[in-house]
Backbone and ligand atoms as CSV (ligand in chain L), in Angstrom:
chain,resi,resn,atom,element,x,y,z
A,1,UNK,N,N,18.138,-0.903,-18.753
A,1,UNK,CA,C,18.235,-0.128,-17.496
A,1,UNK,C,C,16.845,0.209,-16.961
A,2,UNK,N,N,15.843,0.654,-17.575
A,2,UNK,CA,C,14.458,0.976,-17.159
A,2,UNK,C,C,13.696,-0.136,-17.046
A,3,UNK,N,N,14.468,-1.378,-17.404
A,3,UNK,CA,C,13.571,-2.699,-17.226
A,3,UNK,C,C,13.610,-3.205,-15.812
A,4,UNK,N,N,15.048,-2.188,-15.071
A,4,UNK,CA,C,15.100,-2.437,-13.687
A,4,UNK,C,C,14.201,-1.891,-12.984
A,5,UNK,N,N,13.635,-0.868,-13.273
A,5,UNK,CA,C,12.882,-0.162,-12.334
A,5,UNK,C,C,11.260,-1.197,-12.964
A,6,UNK,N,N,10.813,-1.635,-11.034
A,6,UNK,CA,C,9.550,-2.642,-11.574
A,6,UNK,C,C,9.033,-2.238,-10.446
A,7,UNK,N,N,7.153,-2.175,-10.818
A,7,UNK,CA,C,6.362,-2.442,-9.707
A,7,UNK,C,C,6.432,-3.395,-9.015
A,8,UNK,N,N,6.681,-3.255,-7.768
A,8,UNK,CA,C,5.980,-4.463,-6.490
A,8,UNK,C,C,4.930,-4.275,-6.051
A,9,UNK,N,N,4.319,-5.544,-5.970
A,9,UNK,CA,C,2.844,-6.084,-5.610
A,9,UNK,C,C,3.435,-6.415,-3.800
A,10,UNK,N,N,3.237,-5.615,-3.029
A,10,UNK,CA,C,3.255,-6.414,-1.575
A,10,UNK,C,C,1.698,-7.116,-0.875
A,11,UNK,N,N,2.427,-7.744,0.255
A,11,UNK,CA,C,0.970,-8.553,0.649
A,11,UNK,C,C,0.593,-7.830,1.425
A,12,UNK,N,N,-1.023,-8.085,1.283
A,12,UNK,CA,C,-2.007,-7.167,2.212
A,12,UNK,C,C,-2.512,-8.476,3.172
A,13,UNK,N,N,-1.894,-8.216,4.423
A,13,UNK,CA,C,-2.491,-8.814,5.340
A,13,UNK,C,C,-3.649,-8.419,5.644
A,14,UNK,N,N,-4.940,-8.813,6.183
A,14,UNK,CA,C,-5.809,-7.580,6.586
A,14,UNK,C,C,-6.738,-8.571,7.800
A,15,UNK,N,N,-7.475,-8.124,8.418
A,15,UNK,CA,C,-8.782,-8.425,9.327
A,15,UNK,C,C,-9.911,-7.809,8.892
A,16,UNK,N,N,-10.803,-8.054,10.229
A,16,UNK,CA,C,-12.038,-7.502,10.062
A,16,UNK,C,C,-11.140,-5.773,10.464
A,17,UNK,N,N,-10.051,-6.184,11.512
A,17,UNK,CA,C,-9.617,-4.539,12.308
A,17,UNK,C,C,-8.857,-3.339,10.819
A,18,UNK,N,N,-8.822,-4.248,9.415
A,18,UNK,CA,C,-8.124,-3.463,9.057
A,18,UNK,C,C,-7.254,-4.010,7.902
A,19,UNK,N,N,-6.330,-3.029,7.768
A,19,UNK,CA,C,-5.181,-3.767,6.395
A,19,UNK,C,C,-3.638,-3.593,7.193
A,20,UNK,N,N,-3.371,-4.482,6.752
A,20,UNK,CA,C,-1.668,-4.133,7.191
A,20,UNK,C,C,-0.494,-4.983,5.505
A,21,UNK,N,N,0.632,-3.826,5.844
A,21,UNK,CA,C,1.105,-4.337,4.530
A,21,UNK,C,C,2.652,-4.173,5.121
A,22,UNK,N,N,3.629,-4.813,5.147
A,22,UNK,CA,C,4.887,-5.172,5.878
A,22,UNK,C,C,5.977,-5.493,5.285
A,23,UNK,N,N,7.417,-4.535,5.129
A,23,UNK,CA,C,8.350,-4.429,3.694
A,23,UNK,C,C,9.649,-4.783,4.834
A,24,UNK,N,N,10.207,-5.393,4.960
A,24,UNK,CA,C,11.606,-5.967,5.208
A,24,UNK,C,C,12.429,-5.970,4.374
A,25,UNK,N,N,13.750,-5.329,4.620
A,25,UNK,CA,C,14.793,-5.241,3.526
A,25,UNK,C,C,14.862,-6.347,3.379
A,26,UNK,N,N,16.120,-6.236,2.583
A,26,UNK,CA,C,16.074,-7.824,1.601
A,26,UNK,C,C,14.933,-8.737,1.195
A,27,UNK,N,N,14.259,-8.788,2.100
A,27,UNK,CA,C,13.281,-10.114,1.645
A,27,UNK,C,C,12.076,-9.230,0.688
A,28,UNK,N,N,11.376,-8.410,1.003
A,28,UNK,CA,C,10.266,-7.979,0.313
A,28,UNK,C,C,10.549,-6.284,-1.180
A,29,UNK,N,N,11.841,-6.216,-0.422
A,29,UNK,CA,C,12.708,-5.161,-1.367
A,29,UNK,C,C,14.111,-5.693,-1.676
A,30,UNK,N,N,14.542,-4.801,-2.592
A,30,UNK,CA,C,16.169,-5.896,-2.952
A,30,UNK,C,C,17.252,-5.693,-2.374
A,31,UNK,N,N,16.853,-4.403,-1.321
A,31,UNK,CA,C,17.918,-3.579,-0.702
A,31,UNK,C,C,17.558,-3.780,1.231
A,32,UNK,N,N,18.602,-3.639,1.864
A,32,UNK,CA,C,18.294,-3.318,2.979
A,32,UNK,C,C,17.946,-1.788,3.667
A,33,UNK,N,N,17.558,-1.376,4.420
A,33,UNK,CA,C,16.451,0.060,4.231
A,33,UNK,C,C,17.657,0.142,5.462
A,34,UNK,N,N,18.368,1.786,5.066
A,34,UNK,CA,C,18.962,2.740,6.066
A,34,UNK,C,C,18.302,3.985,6.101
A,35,UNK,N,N,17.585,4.684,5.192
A,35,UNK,CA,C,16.681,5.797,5.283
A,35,UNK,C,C,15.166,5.206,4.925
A,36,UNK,N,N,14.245,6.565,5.873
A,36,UNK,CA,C,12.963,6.788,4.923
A,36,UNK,C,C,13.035,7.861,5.501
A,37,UNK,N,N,11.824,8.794,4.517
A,37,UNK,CA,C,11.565,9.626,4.362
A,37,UNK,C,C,10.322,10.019,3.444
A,38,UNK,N,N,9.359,10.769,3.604
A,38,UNK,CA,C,7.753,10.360,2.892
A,38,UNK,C,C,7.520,12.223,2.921
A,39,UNK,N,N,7.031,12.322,1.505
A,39,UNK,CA,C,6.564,13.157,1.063
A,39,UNK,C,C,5.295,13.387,0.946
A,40,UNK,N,N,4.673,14.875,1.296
A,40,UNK,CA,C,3.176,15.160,1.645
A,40,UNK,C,C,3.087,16.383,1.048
A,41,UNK,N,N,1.800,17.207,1.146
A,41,UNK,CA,C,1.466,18.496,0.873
A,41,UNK,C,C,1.970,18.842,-0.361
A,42,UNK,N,N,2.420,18.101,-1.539
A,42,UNK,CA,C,2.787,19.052,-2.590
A,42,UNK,C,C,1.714,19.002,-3.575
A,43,UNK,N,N,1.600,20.412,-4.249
A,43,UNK,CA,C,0.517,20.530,-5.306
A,43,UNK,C,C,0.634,19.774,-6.374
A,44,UNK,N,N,-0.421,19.828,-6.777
A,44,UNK,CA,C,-0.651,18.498,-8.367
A,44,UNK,C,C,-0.139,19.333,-9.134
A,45,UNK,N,N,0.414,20.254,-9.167
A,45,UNK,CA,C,1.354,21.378,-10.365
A,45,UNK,C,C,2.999,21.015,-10.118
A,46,UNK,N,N,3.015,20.372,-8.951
A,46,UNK,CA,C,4.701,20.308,-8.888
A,46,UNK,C,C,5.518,19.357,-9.135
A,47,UNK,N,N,6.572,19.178,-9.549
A,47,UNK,CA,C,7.139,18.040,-10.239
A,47,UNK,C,C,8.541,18.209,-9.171
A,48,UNK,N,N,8.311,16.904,-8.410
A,48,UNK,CA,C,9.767,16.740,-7.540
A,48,UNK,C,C,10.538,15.633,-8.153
A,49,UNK,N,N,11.848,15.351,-7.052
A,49,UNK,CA,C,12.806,14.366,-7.674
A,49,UNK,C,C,13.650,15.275,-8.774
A,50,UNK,N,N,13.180,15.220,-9.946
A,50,UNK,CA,C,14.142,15.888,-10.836
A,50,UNK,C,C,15.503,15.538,-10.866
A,51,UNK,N,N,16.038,14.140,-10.353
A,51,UNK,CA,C,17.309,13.848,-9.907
A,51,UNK,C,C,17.770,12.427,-10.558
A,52,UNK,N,N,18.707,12.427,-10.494
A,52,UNK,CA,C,19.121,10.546,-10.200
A,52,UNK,C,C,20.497,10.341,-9.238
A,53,UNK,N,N,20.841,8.926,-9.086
A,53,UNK,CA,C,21.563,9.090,-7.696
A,53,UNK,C,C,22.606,7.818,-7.984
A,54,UNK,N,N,23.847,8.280,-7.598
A,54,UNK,CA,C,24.859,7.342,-7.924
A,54,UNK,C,C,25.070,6.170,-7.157
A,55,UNK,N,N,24.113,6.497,-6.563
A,55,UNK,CA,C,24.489,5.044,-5.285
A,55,UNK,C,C,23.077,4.099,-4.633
A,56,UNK,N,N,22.245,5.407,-4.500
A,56,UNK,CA,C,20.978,5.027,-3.682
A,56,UNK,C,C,19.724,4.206,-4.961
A,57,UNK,N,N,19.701,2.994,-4.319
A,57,UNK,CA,C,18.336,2.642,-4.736
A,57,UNK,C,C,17.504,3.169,-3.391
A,58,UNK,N,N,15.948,3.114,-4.375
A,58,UNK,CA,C,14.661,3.488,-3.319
A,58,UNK,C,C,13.376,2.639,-3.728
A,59,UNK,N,N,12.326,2.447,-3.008
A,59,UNK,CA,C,11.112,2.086,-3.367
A,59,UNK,C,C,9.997,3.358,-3.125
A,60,UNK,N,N,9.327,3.761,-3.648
A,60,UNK,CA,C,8.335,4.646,-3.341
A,60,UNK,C,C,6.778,3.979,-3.372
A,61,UNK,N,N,6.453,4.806,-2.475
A,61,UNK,CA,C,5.104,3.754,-2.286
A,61,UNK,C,C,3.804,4.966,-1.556
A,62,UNK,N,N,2.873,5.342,-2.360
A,62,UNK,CA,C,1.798,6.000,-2.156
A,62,UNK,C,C,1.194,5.870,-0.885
A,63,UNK,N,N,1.313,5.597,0.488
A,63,UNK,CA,C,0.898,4.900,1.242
A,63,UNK,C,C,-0.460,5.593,1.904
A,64,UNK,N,N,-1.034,6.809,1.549
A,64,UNK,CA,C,-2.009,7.402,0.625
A,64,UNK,C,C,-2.153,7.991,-0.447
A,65,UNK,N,N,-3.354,8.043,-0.825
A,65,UNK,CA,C,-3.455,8.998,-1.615
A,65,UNK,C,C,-2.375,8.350,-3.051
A,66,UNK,N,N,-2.617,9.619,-4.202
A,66,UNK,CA,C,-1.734,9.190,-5.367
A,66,UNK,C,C,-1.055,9.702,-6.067
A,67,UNK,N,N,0.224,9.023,-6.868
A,67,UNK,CA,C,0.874,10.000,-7.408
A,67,UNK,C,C,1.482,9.233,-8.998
A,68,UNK,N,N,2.317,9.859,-9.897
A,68,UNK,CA,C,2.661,9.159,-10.496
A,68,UNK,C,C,4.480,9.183,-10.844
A,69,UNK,N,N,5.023,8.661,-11.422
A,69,UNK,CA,C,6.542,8.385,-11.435
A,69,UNK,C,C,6.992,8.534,-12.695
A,70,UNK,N,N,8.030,9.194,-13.194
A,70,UNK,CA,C,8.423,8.856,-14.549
A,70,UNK,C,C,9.511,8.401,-14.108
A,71,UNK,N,N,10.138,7.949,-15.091
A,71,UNK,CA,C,11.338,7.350,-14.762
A,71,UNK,C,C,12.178,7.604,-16.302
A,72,UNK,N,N,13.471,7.723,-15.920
A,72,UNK,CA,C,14.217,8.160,-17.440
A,72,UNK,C,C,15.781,7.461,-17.161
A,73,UNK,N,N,15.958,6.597,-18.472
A,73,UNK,CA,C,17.238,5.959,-18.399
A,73,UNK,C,C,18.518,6.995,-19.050
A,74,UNK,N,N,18.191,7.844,-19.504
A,74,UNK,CA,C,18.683,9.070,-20.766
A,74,UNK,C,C,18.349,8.033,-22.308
A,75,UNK,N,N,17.492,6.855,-22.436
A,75,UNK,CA,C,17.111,6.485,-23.957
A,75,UNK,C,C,15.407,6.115,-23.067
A,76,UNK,N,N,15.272,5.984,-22.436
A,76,UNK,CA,C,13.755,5.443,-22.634
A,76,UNK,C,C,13.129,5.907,-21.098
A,77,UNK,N,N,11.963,6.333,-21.106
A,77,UNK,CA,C,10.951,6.733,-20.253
A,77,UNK,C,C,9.619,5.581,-20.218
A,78,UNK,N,N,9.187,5.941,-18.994
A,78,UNK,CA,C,8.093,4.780,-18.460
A,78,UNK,C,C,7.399,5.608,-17.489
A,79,UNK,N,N,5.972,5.627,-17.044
A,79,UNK,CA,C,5.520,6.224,-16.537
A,79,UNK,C,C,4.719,5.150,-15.752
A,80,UNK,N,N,4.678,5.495,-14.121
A,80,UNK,CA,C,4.436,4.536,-13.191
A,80,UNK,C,C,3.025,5.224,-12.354
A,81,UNK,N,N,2.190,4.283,-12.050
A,81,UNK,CA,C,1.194,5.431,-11.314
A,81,UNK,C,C,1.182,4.353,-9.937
A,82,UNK,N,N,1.264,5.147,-9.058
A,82,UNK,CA,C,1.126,4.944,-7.410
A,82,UNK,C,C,0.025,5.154,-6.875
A,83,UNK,N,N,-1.624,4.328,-6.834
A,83,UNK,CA,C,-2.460,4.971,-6.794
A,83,UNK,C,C,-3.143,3.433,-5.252
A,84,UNK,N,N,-2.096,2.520,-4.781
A,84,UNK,CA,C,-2.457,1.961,-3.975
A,84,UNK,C,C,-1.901,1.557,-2.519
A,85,UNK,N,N,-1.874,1.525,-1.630
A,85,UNK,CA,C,-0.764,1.713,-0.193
A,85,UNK,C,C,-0.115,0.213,-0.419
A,86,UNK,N,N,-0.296,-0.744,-1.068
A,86,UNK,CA,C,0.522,-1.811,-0.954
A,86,UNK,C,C,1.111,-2.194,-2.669
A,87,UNK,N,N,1.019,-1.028,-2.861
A,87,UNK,CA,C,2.222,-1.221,-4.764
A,87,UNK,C,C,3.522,-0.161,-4.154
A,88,UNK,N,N,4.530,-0.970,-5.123
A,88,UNK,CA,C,5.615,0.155,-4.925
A,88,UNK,C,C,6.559,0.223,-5.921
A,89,UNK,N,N,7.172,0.961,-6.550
A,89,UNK,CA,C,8.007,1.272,-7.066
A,89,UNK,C,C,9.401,0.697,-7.056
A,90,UNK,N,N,10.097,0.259,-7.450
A,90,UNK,CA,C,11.436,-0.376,-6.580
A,90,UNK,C,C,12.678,0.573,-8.032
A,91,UNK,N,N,13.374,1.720,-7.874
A,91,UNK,CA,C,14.372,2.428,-8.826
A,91,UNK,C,C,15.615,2.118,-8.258
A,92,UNK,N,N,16.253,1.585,-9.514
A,92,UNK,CA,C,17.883,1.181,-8.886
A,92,UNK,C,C,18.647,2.450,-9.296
A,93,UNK,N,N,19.931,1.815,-8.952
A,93,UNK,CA,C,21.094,3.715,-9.069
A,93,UNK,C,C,20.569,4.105,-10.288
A,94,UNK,N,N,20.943,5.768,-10.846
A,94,UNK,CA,C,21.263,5.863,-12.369
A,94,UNK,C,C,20.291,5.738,-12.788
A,95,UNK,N,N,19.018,6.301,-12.213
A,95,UNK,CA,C,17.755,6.593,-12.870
A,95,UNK,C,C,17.286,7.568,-12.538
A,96,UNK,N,N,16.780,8.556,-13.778
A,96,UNK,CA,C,16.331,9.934,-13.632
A,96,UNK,C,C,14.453,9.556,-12.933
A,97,UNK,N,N,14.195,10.662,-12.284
A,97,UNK,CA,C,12.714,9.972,-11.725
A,97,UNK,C,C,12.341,11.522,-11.427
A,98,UNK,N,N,11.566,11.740,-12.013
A,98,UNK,CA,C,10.259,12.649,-11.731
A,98,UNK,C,C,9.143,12.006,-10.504
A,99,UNK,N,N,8.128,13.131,-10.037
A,99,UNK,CA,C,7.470,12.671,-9.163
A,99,UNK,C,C,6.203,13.876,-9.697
A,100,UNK,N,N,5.244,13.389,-9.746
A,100,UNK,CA,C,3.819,14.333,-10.098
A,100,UNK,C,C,2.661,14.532,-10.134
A,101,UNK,N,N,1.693,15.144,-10.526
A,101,UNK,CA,C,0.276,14.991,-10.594
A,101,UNK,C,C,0.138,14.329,-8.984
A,102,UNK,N,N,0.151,15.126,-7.999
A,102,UNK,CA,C,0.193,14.151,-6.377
A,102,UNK,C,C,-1.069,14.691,-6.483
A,103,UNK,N,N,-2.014,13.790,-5.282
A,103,UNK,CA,C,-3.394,13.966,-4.900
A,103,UNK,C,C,-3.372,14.734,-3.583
A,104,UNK,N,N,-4.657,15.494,-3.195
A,104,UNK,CA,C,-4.268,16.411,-2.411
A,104,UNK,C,C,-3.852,15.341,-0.506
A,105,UNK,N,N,-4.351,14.539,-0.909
A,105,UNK,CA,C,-3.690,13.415,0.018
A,105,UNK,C,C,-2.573,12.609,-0.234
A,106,UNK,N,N,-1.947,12.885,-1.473
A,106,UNK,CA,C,-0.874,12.073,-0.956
A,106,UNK,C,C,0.184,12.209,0.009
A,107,UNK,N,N,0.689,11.058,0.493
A,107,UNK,CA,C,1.524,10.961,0.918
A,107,UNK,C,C,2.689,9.574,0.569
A,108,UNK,N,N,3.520,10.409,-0.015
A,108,UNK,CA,C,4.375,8.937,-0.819
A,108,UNK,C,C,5.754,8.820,-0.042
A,109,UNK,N,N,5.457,7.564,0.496
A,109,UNK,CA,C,6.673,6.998,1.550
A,109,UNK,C,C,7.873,6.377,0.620
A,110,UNK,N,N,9.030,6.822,1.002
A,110,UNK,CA,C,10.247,6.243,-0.262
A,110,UNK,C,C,11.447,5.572,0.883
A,111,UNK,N,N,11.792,4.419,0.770
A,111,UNK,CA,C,12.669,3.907,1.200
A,111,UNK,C,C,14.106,3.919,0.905
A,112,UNK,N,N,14.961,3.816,1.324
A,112,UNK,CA,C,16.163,4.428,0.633
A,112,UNK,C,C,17.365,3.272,1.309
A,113,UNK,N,N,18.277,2.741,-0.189
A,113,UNK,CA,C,19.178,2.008,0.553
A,113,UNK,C,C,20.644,2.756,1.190
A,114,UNK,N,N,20.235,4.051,1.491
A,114,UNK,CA,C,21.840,4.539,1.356
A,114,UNK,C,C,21.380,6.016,2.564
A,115,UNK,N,N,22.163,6.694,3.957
A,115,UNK,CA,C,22.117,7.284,4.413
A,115,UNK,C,C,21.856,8.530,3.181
A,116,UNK,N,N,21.615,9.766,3.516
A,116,UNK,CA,C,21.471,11.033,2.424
A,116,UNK,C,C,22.962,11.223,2.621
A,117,UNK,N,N,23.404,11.886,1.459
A,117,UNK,CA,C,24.294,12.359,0.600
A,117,UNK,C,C,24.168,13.180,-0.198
A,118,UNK,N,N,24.516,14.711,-0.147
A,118,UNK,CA,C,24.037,15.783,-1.186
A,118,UNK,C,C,24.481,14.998,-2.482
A,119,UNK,N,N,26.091,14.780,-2.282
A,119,UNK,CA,C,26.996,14.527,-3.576
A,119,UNK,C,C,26.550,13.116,-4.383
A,120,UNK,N,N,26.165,12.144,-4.098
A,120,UNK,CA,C,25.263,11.410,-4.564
A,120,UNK,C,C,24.045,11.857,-5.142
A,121,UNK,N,N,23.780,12.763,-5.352
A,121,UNK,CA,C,22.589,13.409,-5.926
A,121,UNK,C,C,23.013,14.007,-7.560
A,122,UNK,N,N,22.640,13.493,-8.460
A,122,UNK,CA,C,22.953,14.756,-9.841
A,122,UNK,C,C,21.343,15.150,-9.913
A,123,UNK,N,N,22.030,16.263,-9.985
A,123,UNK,CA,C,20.326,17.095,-10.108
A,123,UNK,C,C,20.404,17.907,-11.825
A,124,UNK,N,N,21.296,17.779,-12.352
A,124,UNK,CA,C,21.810,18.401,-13.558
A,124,UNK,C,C,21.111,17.506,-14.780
A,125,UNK,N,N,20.336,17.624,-15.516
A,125,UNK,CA,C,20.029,16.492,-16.177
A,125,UNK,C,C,20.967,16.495,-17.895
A,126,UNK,N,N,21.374,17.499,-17.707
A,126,UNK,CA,C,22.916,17.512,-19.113
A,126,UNK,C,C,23.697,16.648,-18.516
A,127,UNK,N,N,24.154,16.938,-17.308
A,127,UNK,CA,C,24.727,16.259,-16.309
A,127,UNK,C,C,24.715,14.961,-16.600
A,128,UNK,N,N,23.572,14.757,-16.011
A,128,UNK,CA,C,23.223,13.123,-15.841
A,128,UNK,C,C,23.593,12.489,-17.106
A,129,UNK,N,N,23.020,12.961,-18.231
A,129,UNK,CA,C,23.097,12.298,-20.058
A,129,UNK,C,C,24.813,12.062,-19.966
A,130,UNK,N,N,25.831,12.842,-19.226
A,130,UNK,CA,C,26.985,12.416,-19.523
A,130,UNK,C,C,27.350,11.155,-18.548
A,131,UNK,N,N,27.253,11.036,-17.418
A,131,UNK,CA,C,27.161,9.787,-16.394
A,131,UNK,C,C,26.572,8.875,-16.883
A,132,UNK,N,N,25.166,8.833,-17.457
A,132,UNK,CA,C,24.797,7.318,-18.161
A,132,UNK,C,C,25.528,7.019,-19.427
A,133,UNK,N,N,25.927,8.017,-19.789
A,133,UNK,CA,C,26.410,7.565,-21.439
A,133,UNK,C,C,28.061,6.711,-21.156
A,134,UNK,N,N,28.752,7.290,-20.066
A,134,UNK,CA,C,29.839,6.637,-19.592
A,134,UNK,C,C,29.524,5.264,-19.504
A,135,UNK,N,N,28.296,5.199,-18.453
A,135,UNK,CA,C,28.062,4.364,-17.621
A,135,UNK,C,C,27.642,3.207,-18.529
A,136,UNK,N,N,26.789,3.258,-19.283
A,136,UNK,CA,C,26.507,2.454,-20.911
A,136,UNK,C,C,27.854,2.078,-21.403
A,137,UNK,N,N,28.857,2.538,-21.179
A,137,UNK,CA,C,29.880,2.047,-22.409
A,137,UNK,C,C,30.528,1.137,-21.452
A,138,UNK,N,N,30.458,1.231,-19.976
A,138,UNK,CA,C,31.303,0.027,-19.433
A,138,UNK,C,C,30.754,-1.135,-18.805
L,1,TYD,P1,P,14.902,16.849,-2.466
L,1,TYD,O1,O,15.879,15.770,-2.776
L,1,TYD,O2,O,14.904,18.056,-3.360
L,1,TYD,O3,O,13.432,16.257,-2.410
L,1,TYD,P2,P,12.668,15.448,-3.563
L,1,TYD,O4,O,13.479,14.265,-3.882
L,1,TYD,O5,O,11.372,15.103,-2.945
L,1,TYD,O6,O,12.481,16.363,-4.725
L,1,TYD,O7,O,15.117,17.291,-0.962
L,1,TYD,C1,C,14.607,18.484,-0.416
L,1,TYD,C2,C,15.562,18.994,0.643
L,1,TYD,O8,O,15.683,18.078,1.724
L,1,TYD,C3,C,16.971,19.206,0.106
L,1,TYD,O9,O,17.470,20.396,0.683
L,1,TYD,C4,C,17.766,18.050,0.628
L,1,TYD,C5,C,17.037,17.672,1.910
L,1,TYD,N1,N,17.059,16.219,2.198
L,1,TYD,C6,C,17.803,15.743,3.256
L,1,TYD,O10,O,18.494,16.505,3.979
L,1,TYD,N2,N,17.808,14.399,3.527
L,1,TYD,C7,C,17.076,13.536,2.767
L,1,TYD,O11,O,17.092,12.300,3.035
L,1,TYD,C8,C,16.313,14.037,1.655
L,1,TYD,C9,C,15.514,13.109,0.781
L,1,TYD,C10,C,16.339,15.387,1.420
């Protein structure tokens, strides 16, 4: 399950004017993109996410600044660092994900295959250990 969650390398187009880096659902992610939404201003003391999600895959992507990712299957953890505007994260359903240590610039853009949904959200992480352990047996 945590072998799903993988860095992407996207392409950096660039010029003399600059860099450009360009994510199309399906083709450059595995999902087609119905949300974004990008996170800023939080202190290097705060730990967001704290969740996993029954439906939504996402990609997160530092698009300044840096941050880092844990990721938790309920048996194994991996720790991801977001420290470039064209790497990204790609987390499928049914993964616990921390978000942390942010730089006072970050700003981490997350793509999302699924409109928001509170109820799609377990924020319970006893919780969650019972949903994957189901979810493992079938
Ligand atoms: P939350 O999921 O706690 O943020 P993070 O994943 O960064 O820890 O979301 C914070 C608040 O914003 C919460 O009240 C739910 C709301 N929200 C939406 O309404 N729509 C969204 O797409 C997202 C991501 C959050």
């Amino acid at each position: 399950m945590i072998n799903k969650c993988k860095l992407l390398s996207f392409d950096e187009k660039g010029d003399v004017r600059g860099h450009l880096v360009i994510i199309e659902g399906k083709k450059d992610i595995p999902f087609d993109i119905k949300r974004v939404f990008y996170i800023y201003g939080s202190d290097k003391d705060v730990i967001r996410g704290r969740h996993a999600n029954f439906n939504s895959e996402f990609v997160l992507i530092n698009v300044a600044g840096t941050s880092k990712v844990k990721v938790d299957d309920g048996t194994n953890q991996k720790v991801f660092n977001l420290d470039r505007p064209h790497i990204g994260i790609y987390l499928p359903k049914l993964v616990w994900k921390d978000m942390y240590d942010f730089s006072e610039d970050s700003v981490l853009l997350v793509l999302a295959s699924e409109h928001y949904d509170a109820n799609e959200y377990i924020r319970d992480y006893d919780e969650y250990l019972e949903v994957i352990k189901e979810y493992k047996k079938n």
